[in-house]
N, C-alpha and C positions, 0 to 999 in steps of 0.2 A: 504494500500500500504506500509505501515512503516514495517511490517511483514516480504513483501517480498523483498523489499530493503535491512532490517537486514538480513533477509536468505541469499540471496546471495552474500551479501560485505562481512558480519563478518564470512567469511569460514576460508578470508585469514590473516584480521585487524582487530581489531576492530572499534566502531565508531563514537570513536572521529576521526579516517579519515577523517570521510565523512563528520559530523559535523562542522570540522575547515575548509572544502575548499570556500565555498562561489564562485560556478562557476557562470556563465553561462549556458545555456540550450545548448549549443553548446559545450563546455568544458565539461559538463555532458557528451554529449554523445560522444565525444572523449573518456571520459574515461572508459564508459560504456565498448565500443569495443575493449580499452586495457585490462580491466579486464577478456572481455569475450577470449581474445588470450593469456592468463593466465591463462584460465580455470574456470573463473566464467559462471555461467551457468544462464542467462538471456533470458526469453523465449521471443520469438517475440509477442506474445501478451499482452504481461506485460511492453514490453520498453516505450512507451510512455507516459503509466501513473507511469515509476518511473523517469522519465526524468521530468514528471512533478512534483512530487511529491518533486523529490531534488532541483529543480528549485528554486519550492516556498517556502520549507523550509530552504535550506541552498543555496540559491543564491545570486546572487553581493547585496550588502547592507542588507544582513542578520546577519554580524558581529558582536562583540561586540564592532569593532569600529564605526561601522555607529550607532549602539545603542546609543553609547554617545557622537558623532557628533553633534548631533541636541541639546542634552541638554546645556542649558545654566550653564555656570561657574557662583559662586560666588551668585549665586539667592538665597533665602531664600529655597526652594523648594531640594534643593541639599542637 
């Protein structure tokens, strides 16, 4: 699915875009249907597994700050 996500987004951006936003599945697909009223060309059989696809890769708590939210300050480990 990474393939055809790159195919269709990096027409217009490239994708650290898509990378920095950390949506939601709902916000994905908000944006899905802006891009596609711009002219991204996203077939109907493919939306759902690239909604999931960006879901779980770059959604809410996929940041580099939720990455180092959890890690402890000042530990040996750091």
């Amino acid at each position: 699915m990474q393939a055809k996500v790159k195919a269709a987004c990096t027409q217009c951006h490239n994708a650290t875009r898509i990378t920095e936003q950390h949506m939601s599945r709902q916000q994905w697909s908000d944006q899905l249907e802006k891009m596609e009223g711009l002219g991204a060309v996203i077939p109907d059989a493919d939306r759902n597994a690239m909604l999931s696809y960006l879901t779980r890769n770059f959604g809410p708590g996929k940041g580099s700050a939720a990455k180092t939210a959890g890690k402890k300050t000042g530990s040996p480990a750091d």
